[in-house]
N, C-alpha and C positions, 0 to 999 in steps of 0.2 A: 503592439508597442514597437516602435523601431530603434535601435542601437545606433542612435548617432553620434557615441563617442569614436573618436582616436581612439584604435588599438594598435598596439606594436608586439611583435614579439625578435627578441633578439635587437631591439632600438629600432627596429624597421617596421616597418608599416603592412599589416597582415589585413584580413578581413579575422570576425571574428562575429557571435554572436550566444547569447545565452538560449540553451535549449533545456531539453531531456532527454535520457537516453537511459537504455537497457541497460545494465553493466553485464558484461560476456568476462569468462575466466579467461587469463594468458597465459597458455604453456610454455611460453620464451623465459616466463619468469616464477621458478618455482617458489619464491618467497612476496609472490605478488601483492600486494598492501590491500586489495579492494575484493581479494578472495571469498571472502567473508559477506560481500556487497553483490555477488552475481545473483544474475536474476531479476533484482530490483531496480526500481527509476529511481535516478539522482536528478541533482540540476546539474548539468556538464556547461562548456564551455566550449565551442565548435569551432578552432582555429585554423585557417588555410595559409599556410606560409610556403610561399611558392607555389609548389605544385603537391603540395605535402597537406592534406587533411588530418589531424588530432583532435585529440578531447580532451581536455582538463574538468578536472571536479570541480565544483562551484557550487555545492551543499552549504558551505560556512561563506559564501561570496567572497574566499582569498582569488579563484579561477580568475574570476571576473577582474578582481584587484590589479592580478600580475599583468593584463593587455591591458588596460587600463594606464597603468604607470610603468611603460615602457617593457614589460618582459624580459625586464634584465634578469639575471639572475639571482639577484637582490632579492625578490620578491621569487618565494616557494610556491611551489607547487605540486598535485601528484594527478600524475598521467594514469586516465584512464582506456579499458579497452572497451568498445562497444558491442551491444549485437547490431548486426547490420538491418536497415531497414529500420532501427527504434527511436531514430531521431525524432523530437515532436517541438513544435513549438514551448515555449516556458509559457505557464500562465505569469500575466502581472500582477506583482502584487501590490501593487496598490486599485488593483479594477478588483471585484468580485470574483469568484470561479465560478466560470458557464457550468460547472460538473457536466462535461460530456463525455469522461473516459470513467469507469467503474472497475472495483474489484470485489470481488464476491468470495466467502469464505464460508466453507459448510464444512461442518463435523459432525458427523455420524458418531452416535455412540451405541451398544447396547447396554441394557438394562438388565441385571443381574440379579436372581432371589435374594441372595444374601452374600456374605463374603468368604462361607463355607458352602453353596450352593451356587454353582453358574447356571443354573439355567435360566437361561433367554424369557423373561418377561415382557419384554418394551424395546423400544425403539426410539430416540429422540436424536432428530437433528436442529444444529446450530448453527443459526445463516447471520453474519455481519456482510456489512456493505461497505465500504471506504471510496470514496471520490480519486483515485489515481494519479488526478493531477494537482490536488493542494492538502489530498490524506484526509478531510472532511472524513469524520462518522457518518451513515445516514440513521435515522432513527425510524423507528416502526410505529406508522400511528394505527388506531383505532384497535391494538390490542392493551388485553390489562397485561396486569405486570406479574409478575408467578411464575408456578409451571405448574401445569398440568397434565394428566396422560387423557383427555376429553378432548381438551383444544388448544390452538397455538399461543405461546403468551411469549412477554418477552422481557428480558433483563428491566432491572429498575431505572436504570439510564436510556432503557429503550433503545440500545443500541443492537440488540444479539435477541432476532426469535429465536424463541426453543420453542419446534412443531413434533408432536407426538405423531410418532409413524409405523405403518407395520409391514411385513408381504404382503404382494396383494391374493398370497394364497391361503393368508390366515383371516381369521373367524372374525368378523364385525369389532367385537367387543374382545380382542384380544390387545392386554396392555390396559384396561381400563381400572382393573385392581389397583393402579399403583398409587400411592398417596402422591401427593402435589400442596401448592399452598401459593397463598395469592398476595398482593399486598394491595392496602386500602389507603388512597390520600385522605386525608382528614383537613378541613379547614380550621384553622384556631379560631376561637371567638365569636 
């Protein structure tokens, strides 16, 4: 997608262009607005004025707004700080998402006797997938839906496996005790 609008910032005529980027903490500013945002990809706004490279937010498309319609000061904004190297192109949103960047999330749990008894039963981990560049769910086919401590199943929106797991210096059939429960699509009629 190319940005062939006029952009200005300050009524002058800048290069600019909508991307992504990392959000990085700024120690310059202890009461930083986007503290809470490190870490994460936004949609930023990549303005070059002069010989001066910034970033503006552009989650809610004001970023975009304020080059747009002259960058006066009329039109707010909030300055953001990068990690370096996190720039990426923006997907369009009006085309599809290619889904070529992923993020992956597992949570480990143990599995407890009871809630007066810790000892170590089971093992289950929790893997969701997310598409990085438009947040896409991905969903998990060809399992059923439950949990079990036998085999992998996964959330009823098929969003989140839960895979039963153990050491691999524990015993075959260790964790197998533990109850589980499935769910069954039923068609009406």
């Amino acid at each position: 997608m190319s940005e062939r609008q006029e952009t200005r910032w300050n009524g002058e005529p800048c290069q600019a262009r909508r991307v992504t980027a990392i959000v990085a903490d700024d120690g310059a500013f202890p009461q930083y607005w986007a503290r809470h945002l490190v870490g994460t990809r936004r949609n930023v706004v990549e303005v070059t004025y002069g010989d001066h490279t910034f970033y503006i937010d552009n989650e809610d498309g004001s970023g975009w707004n304020k080059v747009t319609h002259g960058g006066s000061p009329h039109w707010g904004h909030s300055s953001l700080t990068i990690e370096p190297d996190s720039v990426q192109p923006r997907v369009d949103p009006d085309q599809p998402c290619t889904h070529e960047n992923f993020d992956a999330f597992v949570d480990v749990g143990r599995i407890a006797a009871g809630d007066n008894d810790p000892t170590v039963i089971g093992y289950s981990a929790e893997i969701r997938v997310n598409c990085r560049d438009c947040g896409e769910p991905f969903r998990w086919t060809g399992v059923p839906a439950g949990l079990s401590p036998r085999q992998p199943m996964c959330s009823v929106d098929e969003t989140e496996l839960r895979a039963p797991l153990r050491p691999a210096s524990a015993d075959p059939d260790f964790g197998l005790g533990l109850p589980g429960f499935s769910v069954n699509y039923r068609k009406e009629g």
